[in-house]
Backbone as CSV, one residue per row, in Angstrom:
resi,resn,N_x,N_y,N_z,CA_x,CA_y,CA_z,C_x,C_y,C_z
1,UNK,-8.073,16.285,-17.467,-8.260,15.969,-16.043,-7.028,15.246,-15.509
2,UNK,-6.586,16.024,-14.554,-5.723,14.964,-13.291,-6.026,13.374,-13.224
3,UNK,-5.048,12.524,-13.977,-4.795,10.816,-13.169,-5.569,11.160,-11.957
4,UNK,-5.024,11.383,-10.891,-5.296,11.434,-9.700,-6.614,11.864,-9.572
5,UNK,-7.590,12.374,-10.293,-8.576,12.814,-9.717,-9.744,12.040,-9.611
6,UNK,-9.415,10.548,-10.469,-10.314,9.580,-10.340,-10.076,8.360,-9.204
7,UNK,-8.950,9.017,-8.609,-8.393,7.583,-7.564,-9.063,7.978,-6.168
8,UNK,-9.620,6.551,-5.529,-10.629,6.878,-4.530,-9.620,6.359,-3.422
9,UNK,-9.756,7.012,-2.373,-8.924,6.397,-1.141,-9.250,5.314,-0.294
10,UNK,-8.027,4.660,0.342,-8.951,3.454,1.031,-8.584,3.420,2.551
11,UNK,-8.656,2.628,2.754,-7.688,2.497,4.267,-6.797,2.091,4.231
12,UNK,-6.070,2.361,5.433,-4.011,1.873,5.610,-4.216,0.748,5.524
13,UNK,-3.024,-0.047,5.050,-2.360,-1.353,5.172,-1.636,-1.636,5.578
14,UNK,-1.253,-2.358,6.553,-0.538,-2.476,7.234,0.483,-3.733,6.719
15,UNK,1.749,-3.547,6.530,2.845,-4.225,5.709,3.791,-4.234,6.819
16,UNK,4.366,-5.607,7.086,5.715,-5.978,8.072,6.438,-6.172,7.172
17,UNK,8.313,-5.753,7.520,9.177,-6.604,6.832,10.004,-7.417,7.215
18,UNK,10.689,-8.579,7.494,11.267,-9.231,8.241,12.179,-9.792,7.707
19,UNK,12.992,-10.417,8.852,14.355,-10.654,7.802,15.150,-10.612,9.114
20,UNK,16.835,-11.028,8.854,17.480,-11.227,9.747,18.604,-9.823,9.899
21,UNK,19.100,-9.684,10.514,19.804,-8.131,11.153,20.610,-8.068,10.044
22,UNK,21.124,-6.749,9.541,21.814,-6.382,8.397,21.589,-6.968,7.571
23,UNK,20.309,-7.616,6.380,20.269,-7.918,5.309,19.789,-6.754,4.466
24,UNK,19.182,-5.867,5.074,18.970,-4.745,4.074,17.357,-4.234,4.279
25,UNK,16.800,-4.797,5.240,15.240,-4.531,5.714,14.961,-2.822,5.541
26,UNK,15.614,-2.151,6.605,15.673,-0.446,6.586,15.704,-0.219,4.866
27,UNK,16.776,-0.458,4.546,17.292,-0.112,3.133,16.351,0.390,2.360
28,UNK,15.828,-1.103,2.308,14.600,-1.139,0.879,13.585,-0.183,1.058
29,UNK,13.146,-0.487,2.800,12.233,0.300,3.226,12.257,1.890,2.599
30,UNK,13.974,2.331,3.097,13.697,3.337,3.059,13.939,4.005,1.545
31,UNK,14.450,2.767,0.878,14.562,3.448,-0.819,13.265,3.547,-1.380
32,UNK,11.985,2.533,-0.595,10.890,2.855,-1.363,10.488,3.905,-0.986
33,UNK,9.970,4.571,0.459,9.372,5.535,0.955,9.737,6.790,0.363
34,UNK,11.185,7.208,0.554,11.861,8.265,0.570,12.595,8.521,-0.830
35,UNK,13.112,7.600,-1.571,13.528,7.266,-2.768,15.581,7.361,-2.636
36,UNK,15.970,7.472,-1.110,17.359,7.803,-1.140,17.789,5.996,0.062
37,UNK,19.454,6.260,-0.127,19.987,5.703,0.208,21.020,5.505,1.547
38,UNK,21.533,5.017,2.283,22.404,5.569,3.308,23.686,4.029,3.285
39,UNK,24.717,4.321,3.499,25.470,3.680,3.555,25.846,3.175,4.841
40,UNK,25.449,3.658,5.848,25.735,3.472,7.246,24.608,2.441,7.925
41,UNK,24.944,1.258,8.226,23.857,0.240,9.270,23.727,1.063,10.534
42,UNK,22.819,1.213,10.759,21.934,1.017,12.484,20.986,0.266,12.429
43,UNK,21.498,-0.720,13.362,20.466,-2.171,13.678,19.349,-0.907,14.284
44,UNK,17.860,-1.477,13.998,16.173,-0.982,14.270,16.123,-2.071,15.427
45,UNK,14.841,-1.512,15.626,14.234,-2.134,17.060,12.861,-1.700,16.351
46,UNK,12.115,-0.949,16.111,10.978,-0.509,15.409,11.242,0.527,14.606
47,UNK,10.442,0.282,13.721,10.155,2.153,13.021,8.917,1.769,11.970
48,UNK,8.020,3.013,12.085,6.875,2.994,11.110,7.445,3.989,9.907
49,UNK,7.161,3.392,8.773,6.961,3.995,7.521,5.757,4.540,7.040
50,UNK,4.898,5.165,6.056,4.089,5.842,5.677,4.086,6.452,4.065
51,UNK,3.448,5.829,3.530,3.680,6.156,2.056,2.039,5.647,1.191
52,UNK,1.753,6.789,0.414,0.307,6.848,-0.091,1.016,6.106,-1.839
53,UNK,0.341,5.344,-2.047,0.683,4.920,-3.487,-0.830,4.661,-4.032
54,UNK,-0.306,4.911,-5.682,-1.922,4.099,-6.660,-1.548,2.918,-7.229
55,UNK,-2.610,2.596,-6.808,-2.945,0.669,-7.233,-4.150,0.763,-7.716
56,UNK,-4.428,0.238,-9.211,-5.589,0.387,-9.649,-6.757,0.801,-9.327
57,UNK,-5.763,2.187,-10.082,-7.338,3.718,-9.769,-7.518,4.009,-8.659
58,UNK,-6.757,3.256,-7.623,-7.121,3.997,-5.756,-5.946,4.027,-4.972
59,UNK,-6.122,5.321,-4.276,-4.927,5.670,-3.323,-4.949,4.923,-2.227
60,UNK,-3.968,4.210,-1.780,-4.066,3.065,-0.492,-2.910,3.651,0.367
61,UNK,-2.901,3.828,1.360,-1.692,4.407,2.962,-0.998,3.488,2.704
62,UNK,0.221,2.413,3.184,0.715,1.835,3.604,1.511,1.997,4.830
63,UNK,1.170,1.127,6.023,1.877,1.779,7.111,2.688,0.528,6.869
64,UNK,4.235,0.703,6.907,5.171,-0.046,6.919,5.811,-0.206,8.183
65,UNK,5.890,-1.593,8.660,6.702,-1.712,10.188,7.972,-2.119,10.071
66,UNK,8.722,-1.700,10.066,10.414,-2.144,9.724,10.641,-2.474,11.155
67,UNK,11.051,-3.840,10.668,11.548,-4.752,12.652,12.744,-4.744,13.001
68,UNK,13.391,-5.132,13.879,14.521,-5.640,14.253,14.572,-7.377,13.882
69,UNK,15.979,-7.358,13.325,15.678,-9.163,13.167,17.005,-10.036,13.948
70,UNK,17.378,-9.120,15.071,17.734,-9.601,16.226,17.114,-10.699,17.039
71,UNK,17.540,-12.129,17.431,16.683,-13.143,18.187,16.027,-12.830,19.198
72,UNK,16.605,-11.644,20.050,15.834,-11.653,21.293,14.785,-10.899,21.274
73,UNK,14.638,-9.908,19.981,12.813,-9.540,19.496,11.866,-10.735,19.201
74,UNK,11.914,-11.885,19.127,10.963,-13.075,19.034,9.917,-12.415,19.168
75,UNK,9.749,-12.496,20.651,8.378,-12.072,21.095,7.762,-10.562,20.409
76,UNK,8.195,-9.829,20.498,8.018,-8.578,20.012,7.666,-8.820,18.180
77,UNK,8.365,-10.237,17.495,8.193,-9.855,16.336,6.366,-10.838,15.948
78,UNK,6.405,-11.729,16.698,5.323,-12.310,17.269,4.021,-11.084,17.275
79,UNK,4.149,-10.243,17.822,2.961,-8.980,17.955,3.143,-7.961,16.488
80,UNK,4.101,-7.783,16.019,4.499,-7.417,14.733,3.047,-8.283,13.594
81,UNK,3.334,-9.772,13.659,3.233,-10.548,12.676,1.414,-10.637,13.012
82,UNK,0.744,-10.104,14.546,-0.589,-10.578,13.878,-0.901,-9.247,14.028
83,UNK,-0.059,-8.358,13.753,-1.078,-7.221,12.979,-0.891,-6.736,11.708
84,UNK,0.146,-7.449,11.145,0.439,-7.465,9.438,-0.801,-7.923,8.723
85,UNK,-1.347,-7.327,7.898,-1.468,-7.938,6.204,-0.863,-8.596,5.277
86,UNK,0.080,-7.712,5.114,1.156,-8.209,4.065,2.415,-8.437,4.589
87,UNK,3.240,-9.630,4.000,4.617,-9.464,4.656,5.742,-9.414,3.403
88,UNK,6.635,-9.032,4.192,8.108,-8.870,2.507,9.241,-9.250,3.863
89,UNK,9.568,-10.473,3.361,10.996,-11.245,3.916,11.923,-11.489,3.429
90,UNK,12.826,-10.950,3.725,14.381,-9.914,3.151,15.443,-11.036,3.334
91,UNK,15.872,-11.704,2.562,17.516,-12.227,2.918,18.294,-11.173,1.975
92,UNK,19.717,-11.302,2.164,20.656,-10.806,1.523,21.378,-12.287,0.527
93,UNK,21.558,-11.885,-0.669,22.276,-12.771,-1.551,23.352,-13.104,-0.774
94,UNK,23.858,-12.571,-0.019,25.359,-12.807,0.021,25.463,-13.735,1.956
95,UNK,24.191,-13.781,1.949,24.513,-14.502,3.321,23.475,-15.799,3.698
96,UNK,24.517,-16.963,3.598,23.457,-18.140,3.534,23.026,-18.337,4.988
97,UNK,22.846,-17.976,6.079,22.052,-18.031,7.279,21.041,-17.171,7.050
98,UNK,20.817,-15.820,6.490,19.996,-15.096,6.457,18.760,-15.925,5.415
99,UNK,19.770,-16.456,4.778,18.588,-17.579,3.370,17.615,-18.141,4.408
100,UNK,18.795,-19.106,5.257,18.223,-20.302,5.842,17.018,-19.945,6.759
101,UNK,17.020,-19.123,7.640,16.341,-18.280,8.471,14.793,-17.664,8.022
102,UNK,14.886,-17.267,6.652,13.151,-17.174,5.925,12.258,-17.944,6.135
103,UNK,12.589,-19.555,6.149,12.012,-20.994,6.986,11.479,-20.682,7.680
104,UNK,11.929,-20.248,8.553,11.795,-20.187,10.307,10.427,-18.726,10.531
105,UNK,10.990,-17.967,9.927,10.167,-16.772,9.623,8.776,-17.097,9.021
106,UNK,8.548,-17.607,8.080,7.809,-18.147,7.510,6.770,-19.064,8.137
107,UNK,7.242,-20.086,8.900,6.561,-20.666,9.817,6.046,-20.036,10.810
108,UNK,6.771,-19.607,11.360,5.736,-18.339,12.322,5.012,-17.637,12.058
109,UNK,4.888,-17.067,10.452,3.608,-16.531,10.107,2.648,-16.899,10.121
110,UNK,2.947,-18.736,9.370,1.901,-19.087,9.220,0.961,-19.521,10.527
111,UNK,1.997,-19.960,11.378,1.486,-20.504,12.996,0.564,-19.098,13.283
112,UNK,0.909,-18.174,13.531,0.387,-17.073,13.802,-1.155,-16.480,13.452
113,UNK,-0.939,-16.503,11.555,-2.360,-16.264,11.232,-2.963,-17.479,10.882
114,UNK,-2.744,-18.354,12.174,-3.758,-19.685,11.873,-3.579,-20.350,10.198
115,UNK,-2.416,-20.539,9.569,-2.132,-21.244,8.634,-3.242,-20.844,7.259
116,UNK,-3.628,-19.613,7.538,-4.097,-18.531,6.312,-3.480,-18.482,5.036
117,UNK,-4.375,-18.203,3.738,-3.310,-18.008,2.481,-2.698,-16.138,2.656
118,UNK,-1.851,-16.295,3.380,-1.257,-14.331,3.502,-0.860,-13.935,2.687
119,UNK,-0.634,-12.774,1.967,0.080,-12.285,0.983,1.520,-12.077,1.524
120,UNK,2.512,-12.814,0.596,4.024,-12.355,1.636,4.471,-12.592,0.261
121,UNK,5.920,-11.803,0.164,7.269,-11.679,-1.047,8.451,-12.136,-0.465
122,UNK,8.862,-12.687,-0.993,10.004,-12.972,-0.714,11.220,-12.145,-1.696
123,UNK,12.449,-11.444,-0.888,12.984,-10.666,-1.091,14.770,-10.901,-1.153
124,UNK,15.123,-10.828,-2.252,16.518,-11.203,-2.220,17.589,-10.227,-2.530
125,UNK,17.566,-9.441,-1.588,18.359,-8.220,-1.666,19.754,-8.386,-1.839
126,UNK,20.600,-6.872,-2.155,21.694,-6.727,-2.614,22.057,-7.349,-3.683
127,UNK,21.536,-7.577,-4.611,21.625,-8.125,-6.493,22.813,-7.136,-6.679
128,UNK,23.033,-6.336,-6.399,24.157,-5.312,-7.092,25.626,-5.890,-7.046
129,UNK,25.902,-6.803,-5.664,27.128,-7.585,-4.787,27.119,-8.259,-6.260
130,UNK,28.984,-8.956,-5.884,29.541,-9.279,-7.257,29.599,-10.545,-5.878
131,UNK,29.868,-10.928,-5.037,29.904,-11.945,-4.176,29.022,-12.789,-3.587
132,UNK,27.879,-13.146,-4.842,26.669,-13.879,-4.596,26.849,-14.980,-3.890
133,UNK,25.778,-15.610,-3.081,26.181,-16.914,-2.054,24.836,-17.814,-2.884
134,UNK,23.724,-17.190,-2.848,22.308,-17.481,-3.006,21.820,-17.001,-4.649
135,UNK,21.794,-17.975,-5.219,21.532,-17.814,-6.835,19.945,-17.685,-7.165
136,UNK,19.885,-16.573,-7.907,18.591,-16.551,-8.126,17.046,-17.533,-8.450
137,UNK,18.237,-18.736,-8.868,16.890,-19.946,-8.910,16.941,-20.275,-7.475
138,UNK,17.573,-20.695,-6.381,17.569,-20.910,-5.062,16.201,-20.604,-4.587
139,UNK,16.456,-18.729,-4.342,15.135,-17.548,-3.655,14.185,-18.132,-4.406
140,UNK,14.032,-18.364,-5.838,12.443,-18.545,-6.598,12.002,-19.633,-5.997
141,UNK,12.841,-20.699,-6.141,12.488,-22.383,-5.454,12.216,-22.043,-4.189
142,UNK,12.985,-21.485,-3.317,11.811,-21.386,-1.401,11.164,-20.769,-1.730
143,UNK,10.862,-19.500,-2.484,9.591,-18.652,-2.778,7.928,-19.824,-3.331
144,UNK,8.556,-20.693,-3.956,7.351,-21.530,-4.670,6.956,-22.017,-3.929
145,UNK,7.901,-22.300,-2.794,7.765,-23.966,-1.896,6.835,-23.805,-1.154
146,UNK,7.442,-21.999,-0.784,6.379,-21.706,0.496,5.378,-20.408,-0.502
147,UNK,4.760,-20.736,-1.090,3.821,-20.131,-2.161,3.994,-18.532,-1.756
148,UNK,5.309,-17.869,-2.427,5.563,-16.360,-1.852,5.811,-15.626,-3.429
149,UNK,5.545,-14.424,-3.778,6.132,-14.038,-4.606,7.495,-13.836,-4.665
150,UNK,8.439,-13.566,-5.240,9.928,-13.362,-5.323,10.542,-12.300,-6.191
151,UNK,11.154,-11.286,-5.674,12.049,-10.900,-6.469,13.176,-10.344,-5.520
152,UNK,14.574,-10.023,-6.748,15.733,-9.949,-5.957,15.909,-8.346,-6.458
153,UNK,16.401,-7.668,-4.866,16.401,-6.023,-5.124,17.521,-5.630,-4.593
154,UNK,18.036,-4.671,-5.157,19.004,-3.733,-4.566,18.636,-2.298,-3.911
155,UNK,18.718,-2.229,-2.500,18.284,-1.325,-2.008,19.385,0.037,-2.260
156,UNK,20.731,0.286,-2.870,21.517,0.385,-3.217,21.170,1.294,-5.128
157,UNK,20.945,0.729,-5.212,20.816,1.381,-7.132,19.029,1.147,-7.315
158,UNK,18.007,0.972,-6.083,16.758,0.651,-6.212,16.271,-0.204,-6.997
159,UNK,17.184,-1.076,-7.290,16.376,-2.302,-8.545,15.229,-2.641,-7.850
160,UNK,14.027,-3.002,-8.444,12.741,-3.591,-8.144,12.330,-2.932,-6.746
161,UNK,12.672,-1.910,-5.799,11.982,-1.531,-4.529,10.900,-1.404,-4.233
162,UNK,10.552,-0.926,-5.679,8.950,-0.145,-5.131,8.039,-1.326,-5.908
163,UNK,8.727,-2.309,-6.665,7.899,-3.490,-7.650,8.037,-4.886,-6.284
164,UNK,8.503,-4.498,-5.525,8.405,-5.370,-3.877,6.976,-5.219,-3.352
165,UNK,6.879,-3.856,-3.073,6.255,-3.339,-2.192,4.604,-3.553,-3.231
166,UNK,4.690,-2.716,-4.062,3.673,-3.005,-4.917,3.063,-4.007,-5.331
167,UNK,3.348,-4.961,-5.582,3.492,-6.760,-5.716,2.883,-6.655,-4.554
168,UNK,3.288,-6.884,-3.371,2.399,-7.326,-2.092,1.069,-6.836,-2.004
169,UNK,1.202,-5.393,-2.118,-0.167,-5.087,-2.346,-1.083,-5.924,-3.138
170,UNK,-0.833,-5.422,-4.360,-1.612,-6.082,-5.471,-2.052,-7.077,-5.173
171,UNK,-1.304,-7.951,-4.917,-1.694,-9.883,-4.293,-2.584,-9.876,-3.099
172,UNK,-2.213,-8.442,-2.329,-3.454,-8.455,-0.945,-4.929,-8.287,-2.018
173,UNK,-4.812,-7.101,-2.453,-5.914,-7.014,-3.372,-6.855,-7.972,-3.668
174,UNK,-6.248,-9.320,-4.694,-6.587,-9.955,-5.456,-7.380,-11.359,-4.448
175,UNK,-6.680,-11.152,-3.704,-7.182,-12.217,-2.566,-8.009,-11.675,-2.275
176,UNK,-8.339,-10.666,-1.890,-9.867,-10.049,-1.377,-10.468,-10.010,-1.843
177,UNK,-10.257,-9.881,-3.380,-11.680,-9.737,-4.447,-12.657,-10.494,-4.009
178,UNK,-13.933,-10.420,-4.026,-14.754,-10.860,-4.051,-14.823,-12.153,-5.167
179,UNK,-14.945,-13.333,-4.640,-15.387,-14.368,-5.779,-17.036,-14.622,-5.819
180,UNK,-17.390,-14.625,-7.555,-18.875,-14.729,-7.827,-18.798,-17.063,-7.472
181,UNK,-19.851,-16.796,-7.020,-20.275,-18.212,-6.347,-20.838,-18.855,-7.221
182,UNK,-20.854,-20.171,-7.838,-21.984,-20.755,-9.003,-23.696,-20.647,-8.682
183,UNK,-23.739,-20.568,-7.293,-25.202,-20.456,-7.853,-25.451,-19.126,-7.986
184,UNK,-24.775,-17.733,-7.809,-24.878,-16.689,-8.440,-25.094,-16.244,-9.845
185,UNK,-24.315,-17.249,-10.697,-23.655,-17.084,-11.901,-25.058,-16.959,-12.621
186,UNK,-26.033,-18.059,-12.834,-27.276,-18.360,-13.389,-27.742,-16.400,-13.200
187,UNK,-28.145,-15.882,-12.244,-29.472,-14.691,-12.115,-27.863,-13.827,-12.474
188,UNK,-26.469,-13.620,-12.501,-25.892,-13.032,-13.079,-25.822,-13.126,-15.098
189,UNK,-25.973,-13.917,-15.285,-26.261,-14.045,-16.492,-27.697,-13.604,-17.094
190,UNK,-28.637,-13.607,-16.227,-30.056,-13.088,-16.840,-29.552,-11.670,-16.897
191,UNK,-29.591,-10.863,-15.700,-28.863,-9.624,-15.927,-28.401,-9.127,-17.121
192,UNK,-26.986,-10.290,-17.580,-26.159,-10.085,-18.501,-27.363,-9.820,-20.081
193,UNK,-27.474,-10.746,-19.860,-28.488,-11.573,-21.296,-29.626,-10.336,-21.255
194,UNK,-30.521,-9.647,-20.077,-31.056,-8.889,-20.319,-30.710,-7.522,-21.028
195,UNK,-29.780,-7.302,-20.653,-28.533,-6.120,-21.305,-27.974,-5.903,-22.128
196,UNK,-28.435,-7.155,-22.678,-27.511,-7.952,-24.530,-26.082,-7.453,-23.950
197,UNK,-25.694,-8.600,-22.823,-23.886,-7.944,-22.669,-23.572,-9.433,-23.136
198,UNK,-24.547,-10.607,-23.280,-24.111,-12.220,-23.595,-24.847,-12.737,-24.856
């Protein structure tokens, strides 16, 4: 039997990526979706992505919003941020304003979804550059500070692209699980105990 024939579908997810202009937002985007590369910048203003992936045993959409991270989208990124799920916030190694700027980003998420636990990554693109500014313990330390996952990718040779994207998911996932409540636990255990599973 087909992998695939046991994976159940779910609904889209909706994933923002943010980040400041030319750090590599499109890039990643588009090395995960498409699996290719382009050498040429054009600053975005919007664009939706679309990509079906499996995450334990089920096919999930991802609609990806690739922003502009131009200042005078504020507002625009503001309407972006409360219809995200998940977020992935992009600096480039090689540029310490783009570092500094995740802060700022960050806070507005949280202002936004009412200071919620969100699933967000933090993303430290262009690892491939021999002209690092931002050292990999740096990204992990704001990643902890502001409780984000972390890893550093090259949109360029695809290091970690699709282990970005996937990661966010997963962590949306896990937050949703359902938690069993203690006074559940007791008539879950008769169950158990009836079943000889305890």
């Amino acid at each position: 039997m087909n992998r695939t024939d046991s994976f159940v579908p779910e609904n889209d997810l909706k994933l923002v990526i943010l980040g400041q202009g030319a750090v590599g937002k499109s890039s990643v985007t588009t090395r995960f979706v498409h699996g290719d590369f382009n050498e040429d910048y054009n600053p975005t203003l919007q664009e939706i992505f679309r990509k079906t992936v499996a995450v334990d045993d089920k096919l999930m959409t991802l609609e990806i919003l690739d922003t502009a991270g131009q200042e005078e989208y504020e507002v625009m990124q503001e309407n972006w941020i409360a219809q995200g799920k998940g977020f992935l916030l992009v600096y480039s190694i090689d540029n310490e304003g783009a570092f500094q700027e995740i802060k700022k980003i960050k806070r507005r998420i949280d202002r936004i979804k009412n200071f919620q636990n969100v699933s967000a990554v933090l993303i430290g693109n262009k690892c491939d550059l021999t002209n690092r500014v931002i050292t990999y313990d740096q990204g992990k330390a704001l990643a902890d500070e502001m409780q984000m996952l972390f890893l550093e990718t090259s949109a360029k040779t695809g290091v970690n692209c699709e282990e970005a994207f996937l990661s966010i998911v997963k962590d949306i996932k896990r937050k949703e699980a359902p938690v069993l409540k203690k006074k559940d636990k007791p008539f879950m255990q008769k169950i158990f105990s009836a079943c000889n599973l305890i």
